[in-house]
N, C-alpha and C positions, 0 to 999 in steps of 0.2 A: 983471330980477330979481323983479320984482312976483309972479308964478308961483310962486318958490322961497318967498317970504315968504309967500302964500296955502294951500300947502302945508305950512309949518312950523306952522303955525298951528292946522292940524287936528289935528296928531297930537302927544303927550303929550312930553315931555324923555327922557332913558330913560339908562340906566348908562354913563358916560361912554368905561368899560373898554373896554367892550364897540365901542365906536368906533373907540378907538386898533388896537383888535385888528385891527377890519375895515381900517381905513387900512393898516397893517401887509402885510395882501392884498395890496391895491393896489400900494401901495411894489414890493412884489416884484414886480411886472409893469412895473416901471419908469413908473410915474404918479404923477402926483404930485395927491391930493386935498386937495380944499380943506372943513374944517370949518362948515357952515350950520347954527348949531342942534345940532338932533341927524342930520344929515343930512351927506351925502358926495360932493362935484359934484370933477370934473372939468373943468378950464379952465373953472372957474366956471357950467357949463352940463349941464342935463338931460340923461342921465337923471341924479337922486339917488340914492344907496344909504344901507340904515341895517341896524343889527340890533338890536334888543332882547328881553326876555325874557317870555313871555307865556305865564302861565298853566304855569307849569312848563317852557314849550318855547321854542325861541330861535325867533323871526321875522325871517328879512330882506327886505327890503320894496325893491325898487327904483319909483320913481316916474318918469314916464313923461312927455314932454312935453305930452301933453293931459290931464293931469290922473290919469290912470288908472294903478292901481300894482301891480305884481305882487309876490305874496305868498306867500313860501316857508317851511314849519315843517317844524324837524328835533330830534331829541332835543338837550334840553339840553347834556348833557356830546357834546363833540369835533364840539358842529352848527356850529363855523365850520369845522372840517377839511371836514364832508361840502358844506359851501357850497362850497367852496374847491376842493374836487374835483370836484361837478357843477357847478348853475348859472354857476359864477363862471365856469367857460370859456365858457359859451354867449354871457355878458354882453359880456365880453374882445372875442370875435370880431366882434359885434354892433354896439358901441358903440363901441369902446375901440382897437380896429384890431391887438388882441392874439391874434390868429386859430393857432391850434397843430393841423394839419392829424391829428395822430396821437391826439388826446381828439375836435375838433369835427369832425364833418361836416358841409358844405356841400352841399345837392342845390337843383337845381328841380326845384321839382312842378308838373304843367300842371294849369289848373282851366278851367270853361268860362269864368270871369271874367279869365284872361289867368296867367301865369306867378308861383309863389310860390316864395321862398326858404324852404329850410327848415334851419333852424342845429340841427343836435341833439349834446346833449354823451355822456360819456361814460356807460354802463350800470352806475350799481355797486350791484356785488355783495358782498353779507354772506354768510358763513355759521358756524353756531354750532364747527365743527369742521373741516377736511380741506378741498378748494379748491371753492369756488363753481363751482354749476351753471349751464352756460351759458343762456343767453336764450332763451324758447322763439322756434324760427324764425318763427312766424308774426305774434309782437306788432308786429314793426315796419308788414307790410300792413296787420296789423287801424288801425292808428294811421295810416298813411297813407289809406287809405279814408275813414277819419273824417274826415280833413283835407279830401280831397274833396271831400265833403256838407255840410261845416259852411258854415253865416251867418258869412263873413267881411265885417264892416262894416266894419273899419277896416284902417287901413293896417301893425298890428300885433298879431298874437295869439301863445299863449302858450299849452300844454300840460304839464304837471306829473304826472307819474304814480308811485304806492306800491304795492308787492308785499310783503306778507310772508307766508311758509306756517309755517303753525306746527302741528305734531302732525298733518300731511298734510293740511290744511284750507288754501287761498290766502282770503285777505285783500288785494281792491285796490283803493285810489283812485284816483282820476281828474280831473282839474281842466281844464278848458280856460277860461282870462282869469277863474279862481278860482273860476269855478263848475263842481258836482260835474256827472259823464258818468256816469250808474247803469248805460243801456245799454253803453257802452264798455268799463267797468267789468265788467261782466257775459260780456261777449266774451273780453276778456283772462281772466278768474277761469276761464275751461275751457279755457286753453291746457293745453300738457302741461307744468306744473309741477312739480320731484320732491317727490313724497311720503315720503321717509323720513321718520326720525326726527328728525334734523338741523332748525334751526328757516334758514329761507332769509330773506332782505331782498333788496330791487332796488327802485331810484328811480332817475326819468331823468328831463329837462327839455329842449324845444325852443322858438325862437321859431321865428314862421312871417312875413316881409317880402315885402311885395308886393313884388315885382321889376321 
């Protein structure tokens, strides 16, 4: 437990609400979390989960057994539903032994350093009107390539990716273990996105386990 206490330690208390809610998640996956601080362990043991309010946006932050903690922002209003629709499945399958084969996919990807798993959840899509535009075919290679070529140091990373087109202009982020991918970023922004009028959203999230 010294880990869990060194950990609580860095990071601020935060709205208790907002806890029970995330607990709440959990619950419904049949788990049972246990309260650390402001923080959310299962069978008393890492990873942590939390979510709090930052800066106008809601953060949830899972922390990591080496210390290292990934970090999710989604709009305030209904960001634990969009948690709870993306990430939270990747986490389930990952950690939690909560694997739901029709949101996660499961692949190995080969690399010349030996075999990776790669957990990725489901693609959601927003749209201001009338049913969401499918995904362009080619994000998921451009994002496996990248997995490819990336400095995997450790034995757990993590991609995060934001799409929104608005007034036929794309807008996208890119995160791989929290820091920004401008290149990736750049690749994905000339897919073929629609351009109507209509304003589009798409966010996805994958871990990547050495195998």
């Amino acid at each position: 437990m010294s880990h869990v206490k060194r950990v609580m330690t860095e990071i601020s208390p935060d709205d208790s609400a907002l806890q029970d809610r995330l607990a709440d998640l959990l619950r419904a996956e049949r788990l049972a979390p246990q309260r650390r601080g402001d923080w959310l362990l299962i069978d008393d043991a890492f990873p942590a989960l939390r979510a709090h309010l930052d800066q106008g946006a809601l953060r949830v932050e899972l922390a990591l057994y080496d210390g290292r903690v990934i970090r999710e922002r989604f709009a305030a209003q209904d960001g634990l539903m969009a948690f709870s629709d993306g990430p939270l499945r990747v986490f389930l399958s990952a950690f939690w032994e909560r694997h739901n084969p029709g949101l996660v996919a499961r692949e190995v990807w080969k690399r010349v350093d030996g075999p990776w798993l790669a957990i990725t959840g489901p693609y959601l899509r927003q749209v201001s009107s009338g049913e969401a535009a499918p995904v362009p075919y080619r994000l998921f290679g451009l994002v496996r390539d990248f997995v490819r070529e990336a400095a995997l140091d450790d034995d757990l990373h993590w991609l995060s990716m934001q799409v929104s087109v608005v007034e036929g202009q794309a807008h996208v982020a890119v995160q791989f273990d929290n820091v920004e991918q401008p290149e990736l970023a750049d690749a994905l922004r000339a897919l073929d996105w629609p351009r109507d009028a209509r304003t589009h959203a798409m966010r996805n999230f994958m871990l990547l386990a050495r195998s």
